[in-house]
PDB file of N, CA, C and O in Angstrom:
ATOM      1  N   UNK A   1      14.252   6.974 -48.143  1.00  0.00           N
ATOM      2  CA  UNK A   1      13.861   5.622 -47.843  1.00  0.00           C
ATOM      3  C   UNK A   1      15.058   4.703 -48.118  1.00  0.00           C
ATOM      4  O   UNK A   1      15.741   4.856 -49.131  1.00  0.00           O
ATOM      5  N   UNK A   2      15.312   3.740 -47.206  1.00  0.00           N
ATOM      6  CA  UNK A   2      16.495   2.542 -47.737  1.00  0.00           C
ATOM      7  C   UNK A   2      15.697   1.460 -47.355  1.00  0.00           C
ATOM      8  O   UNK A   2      14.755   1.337 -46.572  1.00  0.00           O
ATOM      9  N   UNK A   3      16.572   0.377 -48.429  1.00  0.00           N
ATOM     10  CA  UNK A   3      16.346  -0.736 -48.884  1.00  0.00           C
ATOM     11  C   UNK A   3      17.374  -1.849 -48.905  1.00  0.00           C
ATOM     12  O   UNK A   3      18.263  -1.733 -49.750  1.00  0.00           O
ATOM     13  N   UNK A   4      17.389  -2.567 -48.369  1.00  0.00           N
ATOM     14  CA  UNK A   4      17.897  -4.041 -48.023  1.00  0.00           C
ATOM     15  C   UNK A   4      17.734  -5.027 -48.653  1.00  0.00           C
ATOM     16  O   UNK A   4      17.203  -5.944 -48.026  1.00  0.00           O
ATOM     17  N   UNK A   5      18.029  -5.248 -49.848  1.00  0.00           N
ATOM     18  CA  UNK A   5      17.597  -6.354 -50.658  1.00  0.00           C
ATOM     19  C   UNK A   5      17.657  -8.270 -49.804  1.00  0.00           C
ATOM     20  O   UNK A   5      18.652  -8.863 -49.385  1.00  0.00           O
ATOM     21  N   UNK A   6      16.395  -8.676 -49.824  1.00  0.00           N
ATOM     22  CA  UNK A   6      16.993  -9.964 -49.143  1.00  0.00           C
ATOM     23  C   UNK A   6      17.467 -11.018 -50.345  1.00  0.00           C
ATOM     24  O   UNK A   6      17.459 -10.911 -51.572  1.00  0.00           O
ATOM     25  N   UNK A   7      17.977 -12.324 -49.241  1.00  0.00           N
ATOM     26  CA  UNK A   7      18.308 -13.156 -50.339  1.00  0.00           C
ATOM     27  C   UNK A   7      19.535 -12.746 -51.635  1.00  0.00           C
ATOM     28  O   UNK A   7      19.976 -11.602 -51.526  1.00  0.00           O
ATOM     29  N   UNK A   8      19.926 -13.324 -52.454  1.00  0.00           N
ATOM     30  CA  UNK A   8      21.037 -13.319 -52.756  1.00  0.00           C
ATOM     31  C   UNK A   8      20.483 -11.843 -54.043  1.00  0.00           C
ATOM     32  O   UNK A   8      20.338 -12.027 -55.251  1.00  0.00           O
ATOM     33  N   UNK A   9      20.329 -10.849 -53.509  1.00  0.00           N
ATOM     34  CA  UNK A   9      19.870  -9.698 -54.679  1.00  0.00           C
ATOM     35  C   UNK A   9      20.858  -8.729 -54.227  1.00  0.00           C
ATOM     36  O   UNK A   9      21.508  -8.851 -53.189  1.00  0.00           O
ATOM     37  N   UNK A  10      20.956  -7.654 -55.140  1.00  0.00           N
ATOM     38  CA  UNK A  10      21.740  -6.118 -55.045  1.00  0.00           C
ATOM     39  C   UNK A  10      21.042  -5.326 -55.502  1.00  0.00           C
ATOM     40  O   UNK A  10      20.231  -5.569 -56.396  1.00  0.00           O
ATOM     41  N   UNK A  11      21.242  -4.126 -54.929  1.00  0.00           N
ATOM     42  CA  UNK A  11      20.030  -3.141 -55.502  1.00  0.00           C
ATOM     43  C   UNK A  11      21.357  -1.796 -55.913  1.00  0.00           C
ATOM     44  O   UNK A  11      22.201  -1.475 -55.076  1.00  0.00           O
ATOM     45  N   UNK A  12      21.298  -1.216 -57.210  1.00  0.00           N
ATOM     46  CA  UNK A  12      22.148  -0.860 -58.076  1.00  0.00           C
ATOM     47  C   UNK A  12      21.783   0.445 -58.124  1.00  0.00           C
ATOM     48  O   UNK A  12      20.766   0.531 -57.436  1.00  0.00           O
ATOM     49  N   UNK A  13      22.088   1.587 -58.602  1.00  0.00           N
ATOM     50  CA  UNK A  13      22.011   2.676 -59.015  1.00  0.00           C
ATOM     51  C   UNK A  13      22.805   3.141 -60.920  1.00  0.00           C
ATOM     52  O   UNK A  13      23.901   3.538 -61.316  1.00  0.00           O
ATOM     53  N   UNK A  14      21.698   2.844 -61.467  1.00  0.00           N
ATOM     54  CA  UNK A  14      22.323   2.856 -62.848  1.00  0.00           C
ATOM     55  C   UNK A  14      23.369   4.084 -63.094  1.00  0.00           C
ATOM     56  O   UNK A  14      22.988   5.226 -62.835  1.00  0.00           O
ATOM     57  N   UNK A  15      24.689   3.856 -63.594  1.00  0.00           N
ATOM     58  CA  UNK A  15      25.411   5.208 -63.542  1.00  0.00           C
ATOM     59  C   UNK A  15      25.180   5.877 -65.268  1.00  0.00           C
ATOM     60  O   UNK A  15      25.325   5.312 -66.351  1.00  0.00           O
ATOM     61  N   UNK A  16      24.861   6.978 -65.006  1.00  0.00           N
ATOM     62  CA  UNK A  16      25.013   7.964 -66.384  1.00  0.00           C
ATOM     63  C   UNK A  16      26.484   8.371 -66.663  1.00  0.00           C
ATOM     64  O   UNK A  16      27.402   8.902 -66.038  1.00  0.00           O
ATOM     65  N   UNK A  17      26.181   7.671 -68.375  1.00  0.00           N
ATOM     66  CA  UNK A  17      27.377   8.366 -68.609  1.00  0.00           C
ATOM     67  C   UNK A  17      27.183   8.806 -70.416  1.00  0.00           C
ATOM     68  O   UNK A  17      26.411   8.199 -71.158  1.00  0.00           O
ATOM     69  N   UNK A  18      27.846   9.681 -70.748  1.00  0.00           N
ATOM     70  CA  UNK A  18      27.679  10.039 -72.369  1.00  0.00           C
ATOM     71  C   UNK A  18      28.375   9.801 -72.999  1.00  0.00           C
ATOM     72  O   UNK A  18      29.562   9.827 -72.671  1.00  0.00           O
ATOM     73  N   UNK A  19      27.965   9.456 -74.207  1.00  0.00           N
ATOM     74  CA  UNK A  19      28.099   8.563 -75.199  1.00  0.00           C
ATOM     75  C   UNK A  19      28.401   9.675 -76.508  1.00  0.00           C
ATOM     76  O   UNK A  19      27.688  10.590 -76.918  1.00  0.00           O
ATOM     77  N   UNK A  20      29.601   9.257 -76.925  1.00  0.00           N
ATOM     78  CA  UNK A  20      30.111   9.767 -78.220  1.00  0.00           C
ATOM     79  C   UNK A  20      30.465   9.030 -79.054  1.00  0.00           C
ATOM     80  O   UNK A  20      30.835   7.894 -78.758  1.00  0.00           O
ATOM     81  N   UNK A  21      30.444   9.562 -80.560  1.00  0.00           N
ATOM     82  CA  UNK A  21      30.854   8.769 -81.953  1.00  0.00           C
ATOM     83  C   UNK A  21      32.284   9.253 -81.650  1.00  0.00           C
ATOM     84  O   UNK A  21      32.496  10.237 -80.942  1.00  0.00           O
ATOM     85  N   UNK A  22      33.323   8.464 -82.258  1.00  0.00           N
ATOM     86  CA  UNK A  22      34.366   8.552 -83.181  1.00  0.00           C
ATOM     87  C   UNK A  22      34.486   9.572 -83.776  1.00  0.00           C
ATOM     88  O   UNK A  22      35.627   9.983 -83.986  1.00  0.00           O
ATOM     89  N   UNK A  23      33.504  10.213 -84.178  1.00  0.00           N
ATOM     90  CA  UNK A  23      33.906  12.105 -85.034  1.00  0.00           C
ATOM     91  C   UNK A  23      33.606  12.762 -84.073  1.00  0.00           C
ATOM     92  O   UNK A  23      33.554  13.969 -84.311  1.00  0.00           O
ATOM     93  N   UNK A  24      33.270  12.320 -82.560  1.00  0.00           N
ATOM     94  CA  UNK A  24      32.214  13.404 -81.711  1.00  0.00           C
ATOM     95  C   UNK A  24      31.201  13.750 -81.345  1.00  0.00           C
ATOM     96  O   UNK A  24      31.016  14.524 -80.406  1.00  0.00           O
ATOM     97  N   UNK A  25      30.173  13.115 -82.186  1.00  0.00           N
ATOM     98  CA  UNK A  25      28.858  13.784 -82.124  1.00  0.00           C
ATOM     99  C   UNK A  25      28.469  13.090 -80.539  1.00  0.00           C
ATOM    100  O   UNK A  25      28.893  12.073 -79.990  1.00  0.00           O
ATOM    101  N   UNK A  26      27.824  13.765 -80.252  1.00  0.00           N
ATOM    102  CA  UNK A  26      26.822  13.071 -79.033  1.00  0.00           C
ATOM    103  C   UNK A  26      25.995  12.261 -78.937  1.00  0.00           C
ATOM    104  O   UNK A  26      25.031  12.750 -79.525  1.00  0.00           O
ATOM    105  N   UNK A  27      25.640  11.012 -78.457  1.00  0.00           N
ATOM    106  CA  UNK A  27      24.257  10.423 -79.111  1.00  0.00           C
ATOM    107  C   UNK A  27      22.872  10.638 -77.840  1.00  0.00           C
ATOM    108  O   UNK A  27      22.970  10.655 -76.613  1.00  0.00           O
ATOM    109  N   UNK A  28      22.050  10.733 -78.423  1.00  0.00           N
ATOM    110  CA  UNK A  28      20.919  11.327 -77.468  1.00  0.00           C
ATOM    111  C   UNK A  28      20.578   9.939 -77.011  1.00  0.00           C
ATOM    112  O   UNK A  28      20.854   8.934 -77.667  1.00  0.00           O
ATOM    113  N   UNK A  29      19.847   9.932 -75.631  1.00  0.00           N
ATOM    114  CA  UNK A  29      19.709   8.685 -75.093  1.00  0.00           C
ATOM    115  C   UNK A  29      18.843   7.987 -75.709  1.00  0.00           C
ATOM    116  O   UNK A  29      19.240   6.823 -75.653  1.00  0.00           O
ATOM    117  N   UNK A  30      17.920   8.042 -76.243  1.00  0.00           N
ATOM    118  CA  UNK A  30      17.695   6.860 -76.893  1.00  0.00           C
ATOM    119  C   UNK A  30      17.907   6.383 -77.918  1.00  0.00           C
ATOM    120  O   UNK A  30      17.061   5.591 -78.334  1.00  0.00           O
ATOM    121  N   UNK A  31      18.979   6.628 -78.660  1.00  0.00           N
ATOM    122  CA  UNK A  31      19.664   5.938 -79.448  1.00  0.00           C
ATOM    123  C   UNK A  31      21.169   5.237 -78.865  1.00  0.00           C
ATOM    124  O   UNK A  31      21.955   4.560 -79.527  1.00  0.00           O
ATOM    125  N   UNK A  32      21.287   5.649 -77.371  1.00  0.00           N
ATOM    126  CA  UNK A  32      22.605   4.270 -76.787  1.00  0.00           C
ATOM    127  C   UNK A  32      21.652   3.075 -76.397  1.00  0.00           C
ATOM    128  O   UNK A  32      22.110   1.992 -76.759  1.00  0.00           O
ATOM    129  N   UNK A  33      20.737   3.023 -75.907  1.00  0.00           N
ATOM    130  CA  UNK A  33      20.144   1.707 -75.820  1.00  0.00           C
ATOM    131  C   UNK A  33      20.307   1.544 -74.223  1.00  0.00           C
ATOM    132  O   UNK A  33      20.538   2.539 -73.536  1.00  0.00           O
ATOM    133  N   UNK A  34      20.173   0.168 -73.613  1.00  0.00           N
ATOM    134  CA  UNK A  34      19.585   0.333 -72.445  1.00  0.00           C
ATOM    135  C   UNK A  34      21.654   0.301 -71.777  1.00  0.00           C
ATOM    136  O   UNK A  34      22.687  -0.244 -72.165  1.00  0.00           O
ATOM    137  N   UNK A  35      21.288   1.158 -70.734  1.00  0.00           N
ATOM    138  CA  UNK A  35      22.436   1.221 -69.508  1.00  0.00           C
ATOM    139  C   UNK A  35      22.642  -0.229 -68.972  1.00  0.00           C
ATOM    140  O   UNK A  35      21.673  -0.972 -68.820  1.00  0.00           O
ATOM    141  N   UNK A  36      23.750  -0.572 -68.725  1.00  0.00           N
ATOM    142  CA  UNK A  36      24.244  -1.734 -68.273  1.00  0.00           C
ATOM    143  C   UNK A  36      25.438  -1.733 -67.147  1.00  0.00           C
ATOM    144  O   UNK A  36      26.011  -2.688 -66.623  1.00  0.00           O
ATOM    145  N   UNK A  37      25.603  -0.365 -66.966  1.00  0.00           N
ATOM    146  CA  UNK A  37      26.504  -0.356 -65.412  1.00  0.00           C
ATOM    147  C   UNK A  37      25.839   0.092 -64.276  1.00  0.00           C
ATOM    148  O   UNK A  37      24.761   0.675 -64.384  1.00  0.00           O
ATOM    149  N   UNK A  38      26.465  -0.156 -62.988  1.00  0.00           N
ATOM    150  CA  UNK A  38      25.369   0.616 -61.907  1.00  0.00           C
ATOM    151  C   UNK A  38      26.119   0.350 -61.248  1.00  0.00           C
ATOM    152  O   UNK A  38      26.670  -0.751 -61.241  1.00  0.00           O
ATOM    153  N   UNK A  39      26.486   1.742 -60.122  1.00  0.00           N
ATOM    154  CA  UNK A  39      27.135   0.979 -58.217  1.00  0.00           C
ATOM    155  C   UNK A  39      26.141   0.453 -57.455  1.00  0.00           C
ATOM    156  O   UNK A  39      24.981   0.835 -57.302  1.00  0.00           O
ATOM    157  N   UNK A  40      26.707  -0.430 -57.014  1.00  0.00           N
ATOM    158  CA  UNK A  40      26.154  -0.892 -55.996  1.00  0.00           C
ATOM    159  C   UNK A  40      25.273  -0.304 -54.656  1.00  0.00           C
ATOM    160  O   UNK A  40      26.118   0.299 -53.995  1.00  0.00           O
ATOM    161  N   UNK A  41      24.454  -0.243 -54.220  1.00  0.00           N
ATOM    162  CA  UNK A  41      23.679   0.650 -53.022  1.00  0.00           C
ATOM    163  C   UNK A  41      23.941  -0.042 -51.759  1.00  0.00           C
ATOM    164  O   UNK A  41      24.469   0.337 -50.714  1.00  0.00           O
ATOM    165  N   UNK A  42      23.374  -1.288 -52.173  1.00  0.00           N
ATOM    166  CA  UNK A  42      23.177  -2.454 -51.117  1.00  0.00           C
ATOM    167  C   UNK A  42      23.011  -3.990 -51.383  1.00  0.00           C
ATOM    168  O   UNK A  42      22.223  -4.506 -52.175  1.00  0.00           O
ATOM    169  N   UNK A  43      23.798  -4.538 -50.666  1.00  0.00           N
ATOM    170  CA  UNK A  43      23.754  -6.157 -51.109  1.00  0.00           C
ATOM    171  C   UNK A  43      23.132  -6.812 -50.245  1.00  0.00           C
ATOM    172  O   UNK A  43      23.291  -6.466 -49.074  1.00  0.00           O
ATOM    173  N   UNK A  44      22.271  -7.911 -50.536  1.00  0.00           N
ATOM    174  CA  UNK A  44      21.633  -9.132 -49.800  1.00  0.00           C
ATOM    175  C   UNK A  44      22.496 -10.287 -49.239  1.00  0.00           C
ATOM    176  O   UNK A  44      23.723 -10.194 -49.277  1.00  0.00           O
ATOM    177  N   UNK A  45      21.865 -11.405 -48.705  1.00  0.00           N
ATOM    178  CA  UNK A  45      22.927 -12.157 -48.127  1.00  0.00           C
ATOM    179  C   UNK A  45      24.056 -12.902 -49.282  1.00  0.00           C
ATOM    180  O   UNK A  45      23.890 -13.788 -50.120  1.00  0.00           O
ATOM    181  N   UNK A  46      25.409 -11.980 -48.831  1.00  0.00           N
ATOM    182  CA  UNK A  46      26.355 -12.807 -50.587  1.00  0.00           C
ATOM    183  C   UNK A  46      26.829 -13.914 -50.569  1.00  0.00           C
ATOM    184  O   UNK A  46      27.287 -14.539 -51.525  1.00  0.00           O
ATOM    185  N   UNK A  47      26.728 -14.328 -49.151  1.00  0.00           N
ATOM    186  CA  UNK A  47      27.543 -15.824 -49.687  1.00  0.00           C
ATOM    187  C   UNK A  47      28.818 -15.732 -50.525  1.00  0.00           C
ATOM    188  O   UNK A  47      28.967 -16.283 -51.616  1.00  0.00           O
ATOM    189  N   UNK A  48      29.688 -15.001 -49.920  1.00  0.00           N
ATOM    190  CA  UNK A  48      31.209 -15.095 -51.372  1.00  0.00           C
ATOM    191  C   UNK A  48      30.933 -14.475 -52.609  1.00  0.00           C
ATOM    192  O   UNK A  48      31.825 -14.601 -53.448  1.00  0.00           O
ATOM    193  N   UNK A  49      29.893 -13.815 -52.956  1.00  0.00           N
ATOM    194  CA  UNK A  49      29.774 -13.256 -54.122  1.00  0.00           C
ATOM    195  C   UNK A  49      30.589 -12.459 -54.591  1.00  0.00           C
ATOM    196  O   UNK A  49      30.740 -12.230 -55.791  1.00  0.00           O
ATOM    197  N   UNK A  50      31.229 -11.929 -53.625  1.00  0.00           N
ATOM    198  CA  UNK A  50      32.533 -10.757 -53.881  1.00  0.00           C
ATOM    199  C   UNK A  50      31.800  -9.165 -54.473  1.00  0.00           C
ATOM    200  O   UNK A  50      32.372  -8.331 -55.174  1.00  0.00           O
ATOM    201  N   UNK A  51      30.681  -9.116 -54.044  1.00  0.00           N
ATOM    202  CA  UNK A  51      30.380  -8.114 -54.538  1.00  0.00           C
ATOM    203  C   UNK A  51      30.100  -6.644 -53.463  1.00  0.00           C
ATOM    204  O   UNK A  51      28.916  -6.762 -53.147  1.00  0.00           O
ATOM    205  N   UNK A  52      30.452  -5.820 -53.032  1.00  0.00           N
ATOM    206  CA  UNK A  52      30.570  -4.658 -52.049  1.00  0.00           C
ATOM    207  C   UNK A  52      29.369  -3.363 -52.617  1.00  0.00           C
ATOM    208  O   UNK A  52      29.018  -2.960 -53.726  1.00  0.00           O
ATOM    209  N   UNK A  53      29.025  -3.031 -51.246  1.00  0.00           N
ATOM    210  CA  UNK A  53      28.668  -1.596 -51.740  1.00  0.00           C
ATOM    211  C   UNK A  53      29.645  -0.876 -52.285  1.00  0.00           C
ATOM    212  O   UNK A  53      30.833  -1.196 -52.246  1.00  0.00           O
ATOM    213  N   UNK A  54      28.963   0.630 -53.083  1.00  0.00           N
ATOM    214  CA  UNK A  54      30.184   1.489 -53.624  1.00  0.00           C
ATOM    215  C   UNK A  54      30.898   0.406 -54.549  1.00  0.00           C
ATOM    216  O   UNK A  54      32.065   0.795 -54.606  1.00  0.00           O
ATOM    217  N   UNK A  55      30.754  -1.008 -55.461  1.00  0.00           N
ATOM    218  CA  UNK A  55      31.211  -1.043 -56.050  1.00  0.00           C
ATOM    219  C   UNK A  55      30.361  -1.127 -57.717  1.00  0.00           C
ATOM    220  O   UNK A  55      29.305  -1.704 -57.976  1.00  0.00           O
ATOM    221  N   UNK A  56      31.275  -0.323 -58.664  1.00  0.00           N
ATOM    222  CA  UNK A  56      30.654  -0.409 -60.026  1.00  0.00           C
ATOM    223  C   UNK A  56      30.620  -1.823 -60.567  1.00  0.00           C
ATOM    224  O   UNK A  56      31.492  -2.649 -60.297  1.00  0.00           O
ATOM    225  N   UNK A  57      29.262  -2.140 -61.573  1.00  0.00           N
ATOM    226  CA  UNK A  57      29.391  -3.577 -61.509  1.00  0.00           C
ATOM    227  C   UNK A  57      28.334  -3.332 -63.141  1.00  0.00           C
ATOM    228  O   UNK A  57      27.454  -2.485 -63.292  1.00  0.00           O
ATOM    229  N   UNK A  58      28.827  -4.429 -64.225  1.00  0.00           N
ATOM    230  CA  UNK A  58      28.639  -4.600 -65.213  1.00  0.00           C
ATOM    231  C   UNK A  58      26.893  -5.554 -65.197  1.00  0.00           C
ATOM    232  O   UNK A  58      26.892  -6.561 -64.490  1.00  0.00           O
ATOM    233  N   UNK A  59      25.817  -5.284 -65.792  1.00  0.00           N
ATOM    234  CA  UNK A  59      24.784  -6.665 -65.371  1.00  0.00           C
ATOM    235  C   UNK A  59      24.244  -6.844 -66.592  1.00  0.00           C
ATOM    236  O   UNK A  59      24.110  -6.094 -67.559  1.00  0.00           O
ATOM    237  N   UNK A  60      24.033  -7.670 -66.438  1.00  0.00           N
ATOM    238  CA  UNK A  60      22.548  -8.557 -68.008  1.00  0.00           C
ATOM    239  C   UNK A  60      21.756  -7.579 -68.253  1.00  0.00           C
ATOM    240  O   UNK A  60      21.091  -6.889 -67.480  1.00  0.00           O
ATOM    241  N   UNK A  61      21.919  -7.540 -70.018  1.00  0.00           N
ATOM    242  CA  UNK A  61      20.830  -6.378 -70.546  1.00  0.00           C
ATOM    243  C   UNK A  61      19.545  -7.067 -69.971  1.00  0.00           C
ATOM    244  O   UNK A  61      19.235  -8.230 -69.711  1.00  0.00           O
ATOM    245  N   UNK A  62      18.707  -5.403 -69.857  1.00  0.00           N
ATOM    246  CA  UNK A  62      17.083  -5.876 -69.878  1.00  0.00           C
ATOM    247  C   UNK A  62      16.981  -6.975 -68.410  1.00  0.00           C
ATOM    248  O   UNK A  62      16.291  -7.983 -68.562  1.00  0.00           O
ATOM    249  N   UNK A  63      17.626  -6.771 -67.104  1.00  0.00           N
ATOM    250  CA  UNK A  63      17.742  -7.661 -66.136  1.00  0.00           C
ATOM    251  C   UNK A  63      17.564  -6.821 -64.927  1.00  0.00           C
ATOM    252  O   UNK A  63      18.064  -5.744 -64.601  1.00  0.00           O
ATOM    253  N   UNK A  64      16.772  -7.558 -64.390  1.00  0.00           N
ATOM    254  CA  UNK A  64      16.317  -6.972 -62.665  1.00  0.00           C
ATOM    255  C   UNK A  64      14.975  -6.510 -62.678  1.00  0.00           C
ATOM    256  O   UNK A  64      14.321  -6.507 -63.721  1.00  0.00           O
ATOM    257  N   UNK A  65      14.449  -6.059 -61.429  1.00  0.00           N
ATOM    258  CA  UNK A  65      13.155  -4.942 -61.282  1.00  0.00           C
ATOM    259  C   UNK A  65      13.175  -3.471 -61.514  1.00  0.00           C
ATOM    260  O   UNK A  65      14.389  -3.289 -61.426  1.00  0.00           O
ATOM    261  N   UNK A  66      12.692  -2.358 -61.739  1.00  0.00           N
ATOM    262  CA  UNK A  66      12.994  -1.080 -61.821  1.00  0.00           C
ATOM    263  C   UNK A  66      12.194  -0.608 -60.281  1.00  0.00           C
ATOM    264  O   UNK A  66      11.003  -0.722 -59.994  1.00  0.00           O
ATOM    265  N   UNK A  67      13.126  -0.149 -59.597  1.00  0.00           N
ATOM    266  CA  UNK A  67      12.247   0.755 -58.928  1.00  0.00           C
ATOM    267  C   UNK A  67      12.519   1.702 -58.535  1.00  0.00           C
ATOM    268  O   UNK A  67      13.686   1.994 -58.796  1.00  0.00           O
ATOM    269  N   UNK A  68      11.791   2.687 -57.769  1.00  0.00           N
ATOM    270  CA  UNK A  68      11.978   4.144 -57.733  1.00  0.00           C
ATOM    271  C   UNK A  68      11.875   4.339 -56.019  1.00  0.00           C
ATOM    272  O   UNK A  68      10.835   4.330 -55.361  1.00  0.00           O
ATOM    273  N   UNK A  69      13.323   4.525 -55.491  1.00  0.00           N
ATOM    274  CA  UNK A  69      13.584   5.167 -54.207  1.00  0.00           C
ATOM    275  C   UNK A  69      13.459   6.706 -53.946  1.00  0.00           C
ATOM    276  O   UNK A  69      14.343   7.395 -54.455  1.00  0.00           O
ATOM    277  N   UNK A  70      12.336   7.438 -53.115  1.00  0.00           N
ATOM    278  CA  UNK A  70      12.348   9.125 -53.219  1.00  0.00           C
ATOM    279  C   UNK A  70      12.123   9.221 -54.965  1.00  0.00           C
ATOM    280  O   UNK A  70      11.387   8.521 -55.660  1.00  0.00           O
ATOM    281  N   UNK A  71      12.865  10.137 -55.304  1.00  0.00           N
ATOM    282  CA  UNK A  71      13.301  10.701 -56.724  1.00  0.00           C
ATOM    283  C   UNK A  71      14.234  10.010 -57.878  1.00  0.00           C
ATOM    284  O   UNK A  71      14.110  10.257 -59.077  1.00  0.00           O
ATOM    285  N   UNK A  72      15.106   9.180 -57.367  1.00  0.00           N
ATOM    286  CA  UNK A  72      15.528   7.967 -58.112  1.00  0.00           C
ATOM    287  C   UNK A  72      15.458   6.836 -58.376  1.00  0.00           C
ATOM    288  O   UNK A  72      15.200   5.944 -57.568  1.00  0.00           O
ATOM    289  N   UNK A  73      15.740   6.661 -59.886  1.00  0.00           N
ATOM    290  CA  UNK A  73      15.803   5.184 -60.087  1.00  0.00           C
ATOM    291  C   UNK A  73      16.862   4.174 -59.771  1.00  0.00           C
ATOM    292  O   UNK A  73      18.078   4.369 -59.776  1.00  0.00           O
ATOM    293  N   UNK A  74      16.174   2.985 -59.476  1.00  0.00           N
ATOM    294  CA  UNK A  74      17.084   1.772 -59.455  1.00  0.00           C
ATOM    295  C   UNK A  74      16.420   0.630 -59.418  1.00  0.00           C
ATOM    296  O   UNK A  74      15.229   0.453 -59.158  1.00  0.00           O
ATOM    297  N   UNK A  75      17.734  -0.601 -59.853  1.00  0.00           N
ATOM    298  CA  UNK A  75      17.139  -1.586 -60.170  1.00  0.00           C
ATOM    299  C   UNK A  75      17.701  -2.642 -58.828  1.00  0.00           C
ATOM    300  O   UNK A  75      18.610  -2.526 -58.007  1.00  0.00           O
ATOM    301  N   UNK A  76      16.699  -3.656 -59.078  1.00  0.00           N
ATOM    302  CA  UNK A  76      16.964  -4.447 -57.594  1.00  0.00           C
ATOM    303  C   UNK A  76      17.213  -5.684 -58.745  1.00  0.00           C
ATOM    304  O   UNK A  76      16.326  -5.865 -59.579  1.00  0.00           O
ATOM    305  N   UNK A  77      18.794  -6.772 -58.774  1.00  0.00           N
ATOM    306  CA  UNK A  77      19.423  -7.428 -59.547  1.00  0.00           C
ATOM    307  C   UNK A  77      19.308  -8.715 -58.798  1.00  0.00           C
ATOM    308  O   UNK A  77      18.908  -8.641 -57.637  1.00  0.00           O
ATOM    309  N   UNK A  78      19.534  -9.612 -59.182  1.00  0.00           N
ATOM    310  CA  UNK A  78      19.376 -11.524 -58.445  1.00  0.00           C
ATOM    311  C   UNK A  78      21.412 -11.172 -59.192  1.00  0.00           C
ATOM    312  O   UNK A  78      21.931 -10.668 -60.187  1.00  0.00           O
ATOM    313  N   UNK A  79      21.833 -11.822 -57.944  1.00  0.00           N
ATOM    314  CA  UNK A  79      23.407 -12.006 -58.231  1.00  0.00           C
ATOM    315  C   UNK A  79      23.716 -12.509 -59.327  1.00  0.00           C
ATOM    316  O   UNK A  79      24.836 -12.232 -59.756  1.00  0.00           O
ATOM    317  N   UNK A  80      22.950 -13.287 -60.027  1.00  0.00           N
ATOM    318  CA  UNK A  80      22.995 -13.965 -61.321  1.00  0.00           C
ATOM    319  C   UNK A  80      23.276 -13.178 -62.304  1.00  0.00           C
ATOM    320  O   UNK A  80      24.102 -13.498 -63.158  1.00  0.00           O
ATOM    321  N   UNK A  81      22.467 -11.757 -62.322  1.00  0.00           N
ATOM    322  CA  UNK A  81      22.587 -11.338 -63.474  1.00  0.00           C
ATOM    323  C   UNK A  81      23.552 -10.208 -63.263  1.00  0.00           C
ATOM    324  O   UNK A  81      23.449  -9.388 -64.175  1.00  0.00           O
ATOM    325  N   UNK A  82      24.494  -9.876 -62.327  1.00  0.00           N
ATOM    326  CA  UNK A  82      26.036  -9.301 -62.182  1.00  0.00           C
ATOM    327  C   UNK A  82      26.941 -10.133 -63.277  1.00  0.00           C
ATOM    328  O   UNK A  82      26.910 -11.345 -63.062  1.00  0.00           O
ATOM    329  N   UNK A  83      27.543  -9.833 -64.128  1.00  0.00           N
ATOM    330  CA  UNK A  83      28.496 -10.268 -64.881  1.00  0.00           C
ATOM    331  C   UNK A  83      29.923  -9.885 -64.124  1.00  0.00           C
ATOM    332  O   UNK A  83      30.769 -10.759 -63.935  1.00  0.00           O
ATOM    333  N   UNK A  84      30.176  -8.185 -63.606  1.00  0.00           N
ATOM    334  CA  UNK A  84      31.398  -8.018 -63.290  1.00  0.00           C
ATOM    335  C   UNK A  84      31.785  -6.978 -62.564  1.00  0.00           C
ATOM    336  O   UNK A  84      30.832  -6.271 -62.236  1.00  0.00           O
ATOM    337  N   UNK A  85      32.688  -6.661 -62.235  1.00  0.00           N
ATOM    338  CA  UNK A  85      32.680  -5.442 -61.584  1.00  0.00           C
ATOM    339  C   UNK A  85      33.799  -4.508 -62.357  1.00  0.00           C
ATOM    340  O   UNK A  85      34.889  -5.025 -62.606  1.00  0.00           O
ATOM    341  N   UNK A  86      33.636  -3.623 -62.605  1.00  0.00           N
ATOM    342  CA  UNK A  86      34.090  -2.538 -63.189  1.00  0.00           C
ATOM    343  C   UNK A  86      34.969  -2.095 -62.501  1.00  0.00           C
ATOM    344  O   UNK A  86      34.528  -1.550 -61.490  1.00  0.00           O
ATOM    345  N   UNK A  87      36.760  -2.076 -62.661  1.00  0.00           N
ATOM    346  CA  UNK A  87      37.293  -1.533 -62.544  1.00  0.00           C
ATOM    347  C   UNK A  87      38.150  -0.295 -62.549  1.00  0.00           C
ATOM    348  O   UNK A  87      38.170  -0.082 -63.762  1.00  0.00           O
ATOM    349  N   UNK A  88      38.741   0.491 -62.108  1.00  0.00           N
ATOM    350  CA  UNK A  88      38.899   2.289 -62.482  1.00  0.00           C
ATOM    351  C   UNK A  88      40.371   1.943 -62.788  1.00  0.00           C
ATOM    352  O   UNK A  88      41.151   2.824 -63.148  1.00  0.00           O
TER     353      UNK A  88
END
């Protein structure tokens, strides 16, 4: 199924990634707390937002809708709550 966010929204794909201490240990997911990066899937109308599919992008804890495309999750974001885009 695809999705087109209207209006000034992006719909994100939270990226996994693991989380280590300083000595190594691993931390199990619920002790990193909530995910706050995601690429981009699809953007709504941007108006200059500068924001692209395929790009990684930083957003507001605890921000957006959750929803579930097929078998995955994602969140559908209001441009507002994009802080940045993640550079490699």
């Amino acid at each position: 199924m695809k999705l087109k966010p209207i209006g000034e929204r992006a719909l994100v794909k939270p990226v996994e990634r693991e989380e280590k201490t300083e000595s190594g240990i691993v931390l199990p997911e619920t002790a990193r707390g909530q995910q706050q990066t995601a690429e981009v899937i699809a953007v709504g109308d941007s108006n200059g937002v500068g924001v692209n599919e395929g790009d990684t992008v930083l957003f507001a804890r605890f921000s957006g809708t959750s929803i579930k495309l097929g078998e995955e999750e994602h969140l559908l974001l209001d441009f507002d709550d994009l802080l940045g885009i993640v550079e490699k």
